[in-house]
PAPATOR-301572 format. One record per atom (N, C-alpha, C): residue number from 1; residue in one letter; atom name; y, z, x. Coordinates in steps of 0.02 Angstrom, whole numbers. Example, Ala and Ser with C-alpha at 12.3 -4.5 7.8 and 13.67 -1.06 7.14 Angstrom:
BEGIN
<r k="1" r="A" a="N" yy="-284" zz="390" xx="660"/>
<r k="1" r="A" a="CA" yy="-225" zz="390" xx="615"/>
<r k="1" r="A" a="C" yy="-165" zz="390" xx="660"/>
<r k="2" r="S" a="N" yy="-112" zz="354" xx="642"/>
<r k="2" r="S" a="CA" yy="-53" zz="357" xx="684"/>
<r k="2" r="S" a="C" yy="2" zz="394" xx="645"/>
***
This chain:
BEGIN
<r k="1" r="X" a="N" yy="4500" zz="3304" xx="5137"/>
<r k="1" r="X" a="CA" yy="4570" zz="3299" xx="5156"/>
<r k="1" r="X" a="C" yy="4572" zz="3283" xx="5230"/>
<r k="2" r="X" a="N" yy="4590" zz="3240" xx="5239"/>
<r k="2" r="X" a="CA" yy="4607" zz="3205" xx="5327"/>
<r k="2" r="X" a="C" yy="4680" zz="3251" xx="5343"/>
<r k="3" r="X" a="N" yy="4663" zz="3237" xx="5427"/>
<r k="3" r="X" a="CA" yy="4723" zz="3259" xx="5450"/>
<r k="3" r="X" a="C" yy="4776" zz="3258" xx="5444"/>
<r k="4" r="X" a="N" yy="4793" zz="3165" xx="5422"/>
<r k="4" r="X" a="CA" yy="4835" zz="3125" xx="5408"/>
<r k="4" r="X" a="C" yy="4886" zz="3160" xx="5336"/>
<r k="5" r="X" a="N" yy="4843" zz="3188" xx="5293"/>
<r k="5" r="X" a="CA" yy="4855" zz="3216" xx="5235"/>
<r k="5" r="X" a="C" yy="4885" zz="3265" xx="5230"/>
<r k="6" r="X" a="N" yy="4880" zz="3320" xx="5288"/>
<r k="6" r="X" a="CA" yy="4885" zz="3377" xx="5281"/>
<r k="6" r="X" a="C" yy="4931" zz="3400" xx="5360"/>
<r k="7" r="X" a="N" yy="4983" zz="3422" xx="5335"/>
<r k="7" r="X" a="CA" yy="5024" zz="3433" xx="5415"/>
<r k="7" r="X" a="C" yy="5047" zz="3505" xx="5420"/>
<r k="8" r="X" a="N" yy="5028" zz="3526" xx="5458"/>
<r k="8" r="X" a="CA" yy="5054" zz="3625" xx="5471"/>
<r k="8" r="X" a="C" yy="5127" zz="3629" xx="5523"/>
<r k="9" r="X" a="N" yy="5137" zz="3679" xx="5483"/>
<r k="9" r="X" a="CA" yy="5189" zz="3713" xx="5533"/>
<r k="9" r="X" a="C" yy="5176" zz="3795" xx="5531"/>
<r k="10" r="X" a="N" yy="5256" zz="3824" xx="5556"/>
<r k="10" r="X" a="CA" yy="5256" zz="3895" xx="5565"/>
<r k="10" r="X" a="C" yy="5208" zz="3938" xx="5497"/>
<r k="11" r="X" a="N" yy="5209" zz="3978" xx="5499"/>
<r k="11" r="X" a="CA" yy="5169" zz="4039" xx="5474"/>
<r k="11" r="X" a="C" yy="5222" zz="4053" xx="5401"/>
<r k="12" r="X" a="N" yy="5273" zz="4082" xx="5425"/>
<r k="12" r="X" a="CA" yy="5334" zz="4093" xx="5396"/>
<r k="12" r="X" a="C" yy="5356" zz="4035" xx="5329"/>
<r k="13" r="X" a="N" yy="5369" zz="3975" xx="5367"/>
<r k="13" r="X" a="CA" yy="5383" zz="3949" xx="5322"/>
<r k="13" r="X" a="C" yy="5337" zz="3936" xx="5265"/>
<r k="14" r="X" a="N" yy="5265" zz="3900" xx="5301"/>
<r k="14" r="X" a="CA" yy="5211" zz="3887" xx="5261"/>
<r k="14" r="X" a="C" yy="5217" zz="3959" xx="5187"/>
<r k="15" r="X" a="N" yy="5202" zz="4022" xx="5211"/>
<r k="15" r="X" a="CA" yy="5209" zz="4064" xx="5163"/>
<r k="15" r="X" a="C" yy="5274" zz="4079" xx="5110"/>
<r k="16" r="X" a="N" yy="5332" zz="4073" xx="5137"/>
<r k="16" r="X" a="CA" yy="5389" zz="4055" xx="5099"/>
<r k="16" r="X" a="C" yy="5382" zz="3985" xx="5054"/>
<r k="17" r="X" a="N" yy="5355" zz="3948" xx="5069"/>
<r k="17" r="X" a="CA" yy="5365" zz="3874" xx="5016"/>
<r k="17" r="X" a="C" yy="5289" zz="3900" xx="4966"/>
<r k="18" r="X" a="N" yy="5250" zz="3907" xx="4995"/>
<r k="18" r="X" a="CA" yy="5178" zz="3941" xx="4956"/>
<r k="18" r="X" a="C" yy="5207" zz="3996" xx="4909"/>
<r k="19" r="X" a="N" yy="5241" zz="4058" xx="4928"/>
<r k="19" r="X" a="CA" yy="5265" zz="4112" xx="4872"/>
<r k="19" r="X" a="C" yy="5322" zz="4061" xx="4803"/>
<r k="20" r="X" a="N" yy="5370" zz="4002" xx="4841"/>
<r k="20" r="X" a="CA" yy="5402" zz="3981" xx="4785"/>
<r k="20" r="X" a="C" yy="5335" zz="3955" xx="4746"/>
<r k="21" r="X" a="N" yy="5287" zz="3916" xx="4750"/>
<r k="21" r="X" a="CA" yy="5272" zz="3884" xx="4723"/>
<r k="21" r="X" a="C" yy="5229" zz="3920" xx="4665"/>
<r k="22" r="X" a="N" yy="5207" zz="3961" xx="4687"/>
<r k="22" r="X" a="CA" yy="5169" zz="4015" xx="4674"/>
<r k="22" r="X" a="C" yy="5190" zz="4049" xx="4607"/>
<r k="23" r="X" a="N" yy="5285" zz="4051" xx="4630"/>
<r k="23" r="X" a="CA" yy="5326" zz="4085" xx="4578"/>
<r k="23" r="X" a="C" yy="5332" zz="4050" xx="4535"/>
<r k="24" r="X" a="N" yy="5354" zz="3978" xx="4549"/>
<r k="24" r="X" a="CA" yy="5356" zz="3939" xx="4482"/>
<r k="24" r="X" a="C" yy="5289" zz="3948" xx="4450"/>
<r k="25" r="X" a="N" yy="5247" zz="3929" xx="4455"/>
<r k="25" r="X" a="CA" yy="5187" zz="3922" xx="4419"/>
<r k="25" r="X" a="C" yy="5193" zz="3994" xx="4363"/>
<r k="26" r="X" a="N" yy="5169" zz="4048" xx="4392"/>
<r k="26" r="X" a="CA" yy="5196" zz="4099" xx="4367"/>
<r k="26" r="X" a="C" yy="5243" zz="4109" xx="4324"/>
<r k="27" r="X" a="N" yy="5304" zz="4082" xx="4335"/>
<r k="27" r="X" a="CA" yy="5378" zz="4085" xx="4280"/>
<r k="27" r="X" a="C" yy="5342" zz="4049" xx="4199"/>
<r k="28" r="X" a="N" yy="5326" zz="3999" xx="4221"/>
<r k="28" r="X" a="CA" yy="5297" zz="3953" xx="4162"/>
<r k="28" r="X" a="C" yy="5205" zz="3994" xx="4126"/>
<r k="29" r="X" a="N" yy="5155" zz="4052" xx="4168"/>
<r k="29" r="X" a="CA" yy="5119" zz="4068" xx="4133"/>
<r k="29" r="X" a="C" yy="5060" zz="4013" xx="4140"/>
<r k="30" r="X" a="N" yy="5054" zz="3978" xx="4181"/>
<r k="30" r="X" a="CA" yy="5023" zz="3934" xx="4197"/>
<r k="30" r="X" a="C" yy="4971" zz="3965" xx="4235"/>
<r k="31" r="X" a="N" yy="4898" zz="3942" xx="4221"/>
<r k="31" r="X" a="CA" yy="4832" zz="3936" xx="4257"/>
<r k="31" r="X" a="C" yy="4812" zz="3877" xx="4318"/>
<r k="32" r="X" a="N" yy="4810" zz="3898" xx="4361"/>
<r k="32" r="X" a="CA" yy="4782" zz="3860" xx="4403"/>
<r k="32" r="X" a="C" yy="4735" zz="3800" xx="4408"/>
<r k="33" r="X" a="N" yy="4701" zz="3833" xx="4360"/>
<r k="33" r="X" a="CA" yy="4654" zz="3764" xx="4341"/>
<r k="33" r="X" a="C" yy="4706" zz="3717" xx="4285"/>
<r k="34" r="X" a="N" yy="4737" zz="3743" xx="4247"/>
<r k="34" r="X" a="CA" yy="4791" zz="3691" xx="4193"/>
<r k="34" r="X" a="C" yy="4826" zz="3665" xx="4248"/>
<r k="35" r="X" a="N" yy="4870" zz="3677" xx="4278"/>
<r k="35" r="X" a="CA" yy="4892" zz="3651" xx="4321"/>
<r k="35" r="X" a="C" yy="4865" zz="3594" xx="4369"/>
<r k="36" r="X" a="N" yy="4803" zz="3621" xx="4378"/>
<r k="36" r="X" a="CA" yy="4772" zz="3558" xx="4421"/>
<r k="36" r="X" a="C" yy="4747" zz="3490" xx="4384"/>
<r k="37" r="X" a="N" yy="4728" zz="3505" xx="4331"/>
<r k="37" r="X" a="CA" yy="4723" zz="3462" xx="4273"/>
<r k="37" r="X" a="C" yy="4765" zz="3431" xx="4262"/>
<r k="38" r="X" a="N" yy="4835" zz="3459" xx="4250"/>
<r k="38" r="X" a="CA" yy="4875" zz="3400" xx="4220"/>
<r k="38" r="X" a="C" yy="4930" zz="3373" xx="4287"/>
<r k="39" r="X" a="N" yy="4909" zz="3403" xx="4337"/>
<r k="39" r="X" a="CA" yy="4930" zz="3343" xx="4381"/>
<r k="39" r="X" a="C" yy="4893" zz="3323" xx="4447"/>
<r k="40" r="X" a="N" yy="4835" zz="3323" xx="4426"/>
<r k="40" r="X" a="CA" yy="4770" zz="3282" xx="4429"/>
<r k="40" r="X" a="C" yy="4765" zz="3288" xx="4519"/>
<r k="41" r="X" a="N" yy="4757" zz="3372" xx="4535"/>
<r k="41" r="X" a="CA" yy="4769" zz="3374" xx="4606"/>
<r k="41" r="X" a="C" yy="4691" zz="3428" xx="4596"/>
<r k="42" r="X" a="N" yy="4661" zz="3429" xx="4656"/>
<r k="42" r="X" a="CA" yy="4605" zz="3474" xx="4675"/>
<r k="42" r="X" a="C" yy="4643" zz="3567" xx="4657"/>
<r k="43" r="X" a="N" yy="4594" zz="3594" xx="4635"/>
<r k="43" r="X" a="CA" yy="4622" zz="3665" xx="4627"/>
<r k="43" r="X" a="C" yy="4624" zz="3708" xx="4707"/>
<r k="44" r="X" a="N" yy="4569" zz="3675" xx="4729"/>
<r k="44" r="X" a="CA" yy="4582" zz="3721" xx="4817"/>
<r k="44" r="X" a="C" yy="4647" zz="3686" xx="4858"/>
<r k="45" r="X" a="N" yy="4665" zz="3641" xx="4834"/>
<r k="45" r="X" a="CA" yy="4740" zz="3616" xx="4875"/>
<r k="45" r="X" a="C" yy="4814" zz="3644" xx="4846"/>
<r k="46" r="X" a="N" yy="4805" zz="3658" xx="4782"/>
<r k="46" r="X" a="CA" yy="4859" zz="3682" xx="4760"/>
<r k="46" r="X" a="C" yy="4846" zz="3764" xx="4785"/>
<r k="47" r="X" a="N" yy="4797" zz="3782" xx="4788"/>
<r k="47" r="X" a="CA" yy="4769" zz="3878" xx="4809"/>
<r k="47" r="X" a="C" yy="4801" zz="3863" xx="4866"/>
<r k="48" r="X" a="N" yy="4777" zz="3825" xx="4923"/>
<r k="48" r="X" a="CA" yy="4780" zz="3830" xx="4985"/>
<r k="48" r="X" a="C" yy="4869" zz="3817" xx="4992"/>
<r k="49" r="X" a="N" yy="4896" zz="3772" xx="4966"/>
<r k="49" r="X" a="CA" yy="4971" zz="3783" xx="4973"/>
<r k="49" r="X" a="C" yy="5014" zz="3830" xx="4952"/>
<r k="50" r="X" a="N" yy="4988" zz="3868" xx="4880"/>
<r k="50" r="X" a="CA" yy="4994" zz="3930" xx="4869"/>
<r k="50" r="X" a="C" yy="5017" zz="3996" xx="4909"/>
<r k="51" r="X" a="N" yy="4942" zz="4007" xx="4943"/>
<r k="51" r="X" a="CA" yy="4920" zz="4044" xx="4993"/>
<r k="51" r="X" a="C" yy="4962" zz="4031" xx="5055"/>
<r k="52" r="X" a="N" yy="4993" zz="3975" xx="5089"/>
<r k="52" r="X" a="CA" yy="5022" zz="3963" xx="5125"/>
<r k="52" r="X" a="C" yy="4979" zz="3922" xx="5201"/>
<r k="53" r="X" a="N" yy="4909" zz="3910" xx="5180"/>
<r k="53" r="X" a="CA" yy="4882" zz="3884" xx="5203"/>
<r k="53" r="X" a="C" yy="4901" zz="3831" xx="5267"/>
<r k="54" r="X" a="N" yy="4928" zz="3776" xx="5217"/>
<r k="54" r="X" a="CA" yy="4932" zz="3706" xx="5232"/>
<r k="54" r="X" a="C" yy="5002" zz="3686" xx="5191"/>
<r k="55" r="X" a="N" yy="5008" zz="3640" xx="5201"/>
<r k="55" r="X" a="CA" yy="5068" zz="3592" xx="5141"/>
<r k="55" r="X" a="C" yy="5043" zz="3516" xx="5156"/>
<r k="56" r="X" a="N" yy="5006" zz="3497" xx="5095"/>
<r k="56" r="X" a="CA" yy="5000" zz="3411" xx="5072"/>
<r k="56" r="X" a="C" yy="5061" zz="3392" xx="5061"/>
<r k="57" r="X" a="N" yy="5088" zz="3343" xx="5090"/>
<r k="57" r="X" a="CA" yy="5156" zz="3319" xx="5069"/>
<r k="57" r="X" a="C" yy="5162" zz="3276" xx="4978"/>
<r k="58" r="X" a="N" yy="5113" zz="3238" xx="4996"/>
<r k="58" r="X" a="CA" yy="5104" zz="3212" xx="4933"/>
<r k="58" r="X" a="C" yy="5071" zz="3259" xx="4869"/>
<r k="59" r="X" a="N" yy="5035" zz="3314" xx="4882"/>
<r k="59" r="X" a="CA" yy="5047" zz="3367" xx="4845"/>
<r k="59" r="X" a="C" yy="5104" zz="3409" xx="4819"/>
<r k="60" r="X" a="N" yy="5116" zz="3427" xx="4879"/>
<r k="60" r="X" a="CA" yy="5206" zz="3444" xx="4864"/>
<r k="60" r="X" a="C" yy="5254" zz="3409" xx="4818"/>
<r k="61" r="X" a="N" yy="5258" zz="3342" xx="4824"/>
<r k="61" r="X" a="CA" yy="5296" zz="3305" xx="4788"/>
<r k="61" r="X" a="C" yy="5256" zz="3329" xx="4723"/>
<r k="62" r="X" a="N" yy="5187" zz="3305" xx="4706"/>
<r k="62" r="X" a="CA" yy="5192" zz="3304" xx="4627"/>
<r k="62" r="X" a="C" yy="5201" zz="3353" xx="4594"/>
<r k="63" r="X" a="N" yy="5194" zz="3418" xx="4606"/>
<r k="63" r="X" a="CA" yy="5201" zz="3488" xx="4607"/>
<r k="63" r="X" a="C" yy="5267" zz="3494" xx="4572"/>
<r k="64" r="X" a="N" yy="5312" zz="3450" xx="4631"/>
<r k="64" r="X" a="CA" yy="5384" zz="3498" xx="4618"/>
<r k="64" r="X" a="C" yy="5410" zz="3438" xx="4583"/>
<r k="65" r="X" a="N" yy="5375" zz="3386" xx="4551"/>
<r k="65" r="X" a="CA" yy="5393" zz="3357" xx="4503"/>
<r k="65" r="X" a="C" yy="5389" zz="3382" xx="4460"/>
<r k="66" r="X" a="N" yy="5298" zz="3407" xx="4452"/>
<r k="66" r="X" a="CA" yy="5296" zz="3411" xx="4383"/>
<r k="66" r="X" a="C" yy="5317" zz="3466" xx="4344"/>
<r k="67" r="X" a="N" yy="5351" zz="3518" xx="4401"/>
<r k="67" r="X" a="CA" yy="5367" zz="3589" xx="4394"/>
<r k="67" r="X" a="C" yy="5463" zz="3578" xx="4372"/>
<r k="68" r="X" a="N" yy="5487" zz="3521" xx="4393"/>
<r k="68" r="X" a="CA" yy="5561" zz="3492" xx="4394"/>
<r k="68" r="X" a="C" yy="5607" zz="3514" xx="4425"/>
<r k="69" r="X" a="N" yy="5569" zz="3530" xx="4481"/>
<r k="69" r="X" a="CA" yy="5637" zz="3552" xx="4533"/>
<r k="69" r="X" a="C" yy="5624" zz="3524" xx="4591"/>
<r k="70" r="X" a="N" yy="5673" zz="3529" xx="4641"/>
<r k="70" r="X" a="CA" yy="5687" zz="3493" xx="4710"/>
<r k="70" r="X" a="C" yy="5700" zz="3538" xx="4771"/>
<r k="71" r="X" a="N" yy="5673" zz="3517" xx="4808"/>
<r k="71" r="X" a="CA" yy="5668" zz="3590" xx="4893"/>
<r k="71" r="X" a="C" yy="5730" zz="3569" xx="4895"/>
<r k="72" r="X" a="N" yy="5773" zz="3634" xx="4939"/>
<r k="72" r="X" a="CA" yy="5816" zz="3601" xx="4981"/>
<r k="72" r="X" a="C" yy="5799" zz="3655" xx="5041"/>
<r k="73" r="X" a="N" yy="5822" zz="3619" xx="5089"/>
<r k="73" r="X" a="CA" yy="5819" zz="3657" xx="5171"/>
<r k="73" r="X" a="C" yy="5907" zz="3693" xx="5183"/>
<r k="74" r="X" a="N" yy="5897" zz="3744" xx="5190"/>
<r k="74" r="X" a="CA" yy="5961" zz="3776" xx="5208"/>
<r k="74" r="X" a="C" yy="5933" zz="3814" xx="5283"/>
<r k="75" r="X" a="N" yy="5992" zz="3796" xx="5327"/>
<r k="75" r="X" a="CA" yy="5984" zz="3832" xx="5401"/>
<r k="75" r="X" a="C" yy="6026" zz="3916" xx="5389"/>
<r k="76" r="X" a="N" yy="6008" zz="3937" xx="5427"/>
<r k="76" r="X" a="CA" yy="6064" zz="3986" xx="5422"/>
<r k="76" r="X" a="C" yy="6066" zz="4026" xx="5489"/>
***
């Protein structure tokens, strides 16, 4: 994974978008490895976004495709 691939921010958020994602997976009963399988992503990149690691953007997208939902950013 290049730099280019992979872009960080705060702590906070990283772990807030990692716990949703985390949750969906979970709601549906889904394995980590199934998951990585059927949308053909490395299992340590989906962990690591999980975890709150990192965020692949282009990970992200297929994720919350294949999961069928859409981020939104709310300020508050």
């Amino acid at each position: 994974m290049s730099a280019k691939d992979c872009y960080y921010m705060d702590k906070q958020t990283l772990r807030e978008i990692g716990e949703g994602l985390w949750r969906l997976r979970k709601e549906r009963g889904m394995y980590l490895r199934t998951v990585a399988t059927q949308t053909n992503l490395p299992e340590r990149v989906i962990e690591g976004m999980e975890i709150g690691k990192f965020i692949k953007y282009s990970a992200f997208r297929r994720l919350t495709e294949f999961y069928g939902k859409k981020m939104r950013i709310v300020f508050e």
